[in-house]
C-alpha positions in Angstrom: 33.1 -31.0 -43.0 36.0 -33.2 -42.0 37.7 -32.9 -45.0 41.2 -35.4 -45.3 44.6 -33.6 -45.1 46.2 -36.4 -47.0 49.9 -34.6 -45.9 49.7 -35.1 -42.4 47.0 -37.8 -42.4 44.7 -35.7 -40.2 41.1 -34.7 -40.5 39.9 -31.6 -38.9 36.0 -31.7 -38.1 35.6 -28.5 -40.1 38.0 -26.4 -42.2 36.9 -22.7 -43.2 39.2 -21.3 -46.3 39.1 -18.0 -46.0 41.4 -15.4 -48.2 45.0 -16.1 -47.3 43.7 -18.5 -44.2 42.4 -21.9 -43.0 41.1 -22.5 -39.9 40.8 -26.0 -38.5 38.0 -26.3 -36.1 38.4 -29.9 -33.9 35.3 -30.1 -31.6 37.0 -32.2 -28.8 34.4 -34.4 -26.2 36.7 -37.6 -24.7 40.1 -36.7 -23.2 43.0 -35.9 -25.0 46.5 -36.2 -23.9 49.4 -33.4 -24.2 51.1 -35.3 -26.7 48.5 -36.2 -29.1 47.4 -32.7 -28.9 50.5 -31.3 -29.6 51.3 -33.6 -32.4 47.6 -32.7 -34.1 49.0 -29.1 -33.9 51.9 -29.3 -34.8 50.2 -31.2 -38.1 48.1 -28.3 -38.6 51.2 -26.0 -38.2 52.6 -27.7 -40.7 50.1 -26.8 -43.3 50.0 -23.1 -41.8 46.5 -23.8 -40.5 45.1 -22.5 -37.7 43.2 -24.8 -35.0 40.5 -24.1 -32.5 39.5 -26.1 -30.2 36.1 -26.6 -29.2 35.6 -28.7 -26.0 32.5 -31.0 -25.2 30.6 -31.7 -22.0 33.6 -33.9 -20.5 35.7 -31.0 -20.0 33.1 -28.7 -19.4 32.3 -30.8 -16.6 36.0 -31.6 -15.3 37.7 -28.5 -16.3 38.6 -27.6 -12.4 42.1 -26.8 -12.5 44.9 -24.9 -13.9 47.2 -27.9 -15.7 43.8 -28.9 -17.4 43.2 -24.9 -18.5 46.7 -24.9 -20.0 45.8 -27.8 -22.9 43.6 -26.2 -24.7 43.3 -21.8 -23.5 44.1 -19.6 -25.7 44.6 -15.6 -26.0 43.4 -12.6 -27.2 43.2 -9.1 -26.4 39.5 -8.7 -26.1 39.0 -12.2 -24.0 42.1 -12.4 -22.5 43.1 -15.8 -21.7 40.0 -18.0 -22.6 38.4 -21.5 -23.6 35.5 -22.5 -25.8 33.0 -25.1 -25.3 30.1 -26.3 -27.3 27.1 -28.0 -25.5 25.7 -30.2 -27.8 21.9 -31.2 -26.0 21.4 -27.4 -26.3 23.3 -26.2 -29.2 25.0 -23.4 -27.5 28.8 -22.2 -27.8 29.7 -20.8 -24.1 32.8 -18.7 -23.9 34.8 -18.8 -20.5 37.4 -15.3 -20.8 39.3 -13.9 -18.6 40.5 -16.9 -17.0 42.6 -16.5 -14.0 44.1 -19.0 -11.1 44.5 -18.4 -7.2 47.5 -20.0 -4.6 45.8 -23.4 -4.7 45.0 -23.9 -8.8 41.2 -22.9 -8.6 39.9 -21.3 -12.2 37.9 -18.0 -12.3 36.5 -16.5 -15.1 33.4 -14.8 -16.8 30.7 -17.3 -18.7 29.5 -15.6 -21.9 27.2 -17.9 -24.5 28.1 -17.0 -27.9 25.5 -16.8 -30.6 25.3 -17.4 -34.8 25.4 -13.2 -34.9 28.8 -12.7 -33.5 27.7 -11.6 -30.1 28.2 -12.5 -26.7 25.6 -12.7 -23.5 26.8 -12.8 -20.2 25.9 -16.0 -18.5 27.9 -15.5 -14.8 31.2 -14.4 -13.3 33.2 -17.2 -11.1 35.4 -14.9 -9.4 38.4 -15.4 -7.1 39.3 -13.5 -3.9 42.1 -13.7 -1.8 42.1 -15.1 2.2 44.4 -16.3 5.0 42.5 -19.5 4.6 44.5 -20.1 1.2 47.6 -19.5 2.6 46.9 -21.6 5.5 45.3 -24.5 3.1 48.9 -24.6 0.7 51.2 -25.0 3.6 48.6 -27.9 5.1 48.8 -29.2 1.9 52.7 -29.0 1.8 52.8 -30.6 5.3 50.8 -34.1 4.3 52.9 -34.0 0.7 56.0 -34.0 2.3 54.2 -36.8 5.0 53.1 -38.8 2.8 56.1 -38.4 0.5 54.4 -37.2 -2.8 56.9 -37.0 -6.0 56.0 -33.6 -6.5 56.1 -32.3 -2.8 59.5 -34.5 -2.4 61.0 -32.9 -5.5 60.4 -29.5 -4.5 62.0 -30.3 -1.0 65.2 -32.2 -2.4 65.3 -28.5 -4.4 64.9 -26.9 -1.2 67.4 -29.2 0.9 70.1 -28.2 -2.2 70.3 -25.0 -1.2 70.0 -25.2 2.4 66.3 -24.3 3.0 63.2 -25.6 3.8 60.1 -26.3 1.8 57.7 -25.3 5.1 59.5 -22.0 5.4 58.0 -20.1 2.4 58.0 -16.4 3.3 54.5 -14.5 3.2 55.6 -12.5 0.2 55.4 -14.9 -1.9 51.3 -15.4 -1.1 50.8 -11.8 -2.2 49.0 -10.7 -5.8 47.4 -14.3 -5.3 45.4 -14.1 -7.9 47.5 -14.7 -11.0 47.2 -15.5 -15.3 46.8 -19.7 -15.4 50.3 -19.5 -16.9 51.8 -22.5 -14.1 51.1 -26.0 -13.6 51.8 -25.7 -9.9 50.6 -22.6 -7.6 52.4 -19.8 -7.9 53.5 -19.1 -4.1 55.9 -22.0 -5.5 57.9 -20.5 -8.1 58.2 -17.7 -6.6 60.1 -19.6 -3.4 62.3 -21.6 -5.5 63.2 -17.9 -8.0 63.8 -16.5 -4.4 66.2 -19.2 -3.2 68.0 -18.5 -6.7 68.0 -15.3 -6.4 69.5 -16.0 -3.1 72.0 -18.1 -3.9 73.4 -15.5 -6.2 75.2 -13.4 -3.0 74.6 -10.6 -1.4 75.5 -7.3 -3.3 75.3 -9.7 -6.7 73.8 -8.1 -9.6 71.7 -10.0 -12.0 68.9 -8.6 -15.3 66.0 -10.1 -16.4 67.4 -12.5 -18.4 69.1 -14.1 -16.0 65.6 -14.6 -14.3 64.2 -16.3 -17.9 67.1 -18.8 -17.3 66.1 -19.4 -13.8 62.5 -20.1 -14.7 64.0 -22.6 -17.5 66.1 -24.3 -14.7 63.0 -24.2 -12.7 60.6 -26.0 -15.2 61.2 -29.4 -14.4 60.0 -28.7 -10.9 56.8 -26.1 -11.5 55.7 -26.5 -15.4 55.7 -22.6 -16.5 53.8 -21.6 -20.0 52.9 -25.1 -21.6 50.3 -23.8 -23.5 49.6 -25.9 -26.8 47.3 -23.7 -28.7 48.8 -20.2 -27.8 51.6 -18.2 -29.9 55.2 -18.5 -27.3 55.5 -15.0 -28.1 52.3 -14.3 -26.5 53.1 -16.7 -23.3 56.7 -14.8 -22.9 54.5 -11.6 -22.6 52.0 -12.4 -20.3 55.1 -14.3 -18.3 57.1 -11.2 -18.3 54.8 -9.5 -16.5 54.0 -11.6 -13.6 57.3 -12.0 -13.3 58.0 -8.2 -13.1 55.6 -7.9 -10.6 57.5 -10.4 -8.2 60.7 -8.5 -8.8 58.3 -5.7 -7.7 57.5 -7.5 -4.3 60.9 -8.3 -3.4 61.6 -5.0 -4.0 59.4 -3.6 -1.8 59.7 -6.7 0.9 64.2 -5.7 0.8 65.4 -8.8 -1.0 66.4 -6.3 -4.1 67.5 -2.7 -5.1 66.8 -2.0 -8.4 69.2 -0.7 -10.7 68.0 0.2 -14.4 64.1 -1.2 -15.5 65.7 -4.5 -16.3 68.8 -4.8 -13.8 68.6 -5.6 -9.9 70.9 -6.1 -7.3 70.6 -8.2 -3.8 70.3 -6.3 -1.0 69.2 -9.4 1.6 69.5 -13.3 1.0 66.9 -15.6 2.1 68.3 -18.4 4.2 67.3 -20.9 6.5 69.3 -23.7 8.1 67.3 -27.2 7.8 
């Protein structure tokens, strides 16, 4: 029990040593910020020990949206993505899996409370289901940023206004499959405009592979984050990303935008363009 790592000066609440393994255990209650996570981990890293992170009854009480799920989720086959949280009045480990977002950031998932045996009891399901009324509650919500001149919502429209669209005139395919991995720090319906403007801008009859779509979504970070998990293998990320990303190549396939060409080649067949 917190033991000192007298290399990086940290010290993990508990530390298993197993054969060929540590595992660093940090039970996490007050709020921690992206940096001083990521420097703990990359400390632990260092040493070629694994973290988990435990959260307290602060997060468990706050954890309401997807930039808050990326800090500390992680990934697994069985769970899919997932968080773990310790309550400490009644001594129970509860086990949130399959997390998953919808157009306006809410969290879904399945509650499970863990016990000392190794098994799981299901507690609830907070599921998500798509309506109009999300589609009609993002746009609102882009009409009073743009108002009341919010960075983000005036970021995304100087983007917009570069390539000679509007940030009101997001096209109804990008609302479909709403339901989505909590891979992005903004909703979705987002990224997918701004890859469709791209996309766009390439020319009519252009042909482009799936790589150049990874460099769009790098060019594209500074506006929606994309995959900033700090406890979860890239490699892992880049795999879950590919295939939501897939999927919307799928959709503007099927809306006309593309023609595809081999599994990882497309070329545009219609350009989305409105005159502000």
């Amino acid at each position: 029990m917190e033991p000192y790592l007298s290399d990086i000066q940290q010290r993990p609440d508990l530390l298993l040593i197993q054969p060929g393994k540590r595992v660093a255990i940090e039970f996490q209650c007050s709020p921690l910020s992206p940096s001083k996570l990521a420097a703990r981990n990359a400390g632990y890293q260092k040493l070629n020990v694994t973290p988990v992170w435990v959260l307290g009854d602060y997060y468990f009480q706050h954890m309401k949206s997807q930039s808050q799920v990326a800090l500390f989720a992680n990934w697994s086959r069985k769970w899919g993505w997932y968080l773990l949280f310790w309550h400490t009045q009644t001594a129970r480990m509860e086990l949130w899996s399959q997390l998953k977002i919808d157009l306006l950031g809410r969290i879904g998932y399945q509650r499970y409370q863990l016990t000392a045996a190794g098994e799981s009891r299901f507690i609830e399901s907070r599921a998500l289901c798509f309506d109009v009324w999300q589609i009609k509650q993002l746009r609102q919500q882009i009409t009073y940023g743009l108002r009341f001149r919010t960075h983000k919502y005036m970021k995304w429209q100087n983007f917009c206004y570069m390539h000679n669209c509007l940030l009101q005139t997001i096209p109804n395919c990008c609302f479909e499959h709403a339901i989505v991995p909590p891979l992005f720090g903004d909703s979705i319906a987002i990224l997918r405009y701004c890859l469709l403007i791209l996309i766009s801008d390439l020319g009519q009859q252009s042909v482009f592979s799936l790589q150049d779509v990874w460099e769009m979504v790098a060019e594209l970070g500074q506006l929606v984050p994309v995959g900033q998990f700090a406890n979860c293998n890239q490699r892992v990320v880049r795999n879950q990303l590919q295939l939501v990303l897939e999927a919307w190549l799928q959709t503007l396939t099927v809306a006309g935008y593309l023609q595809p060409l081999t599994h990882d080649t497309w070329q545009v067949t219609r350009q989305f363009i409105t005159d502000p």
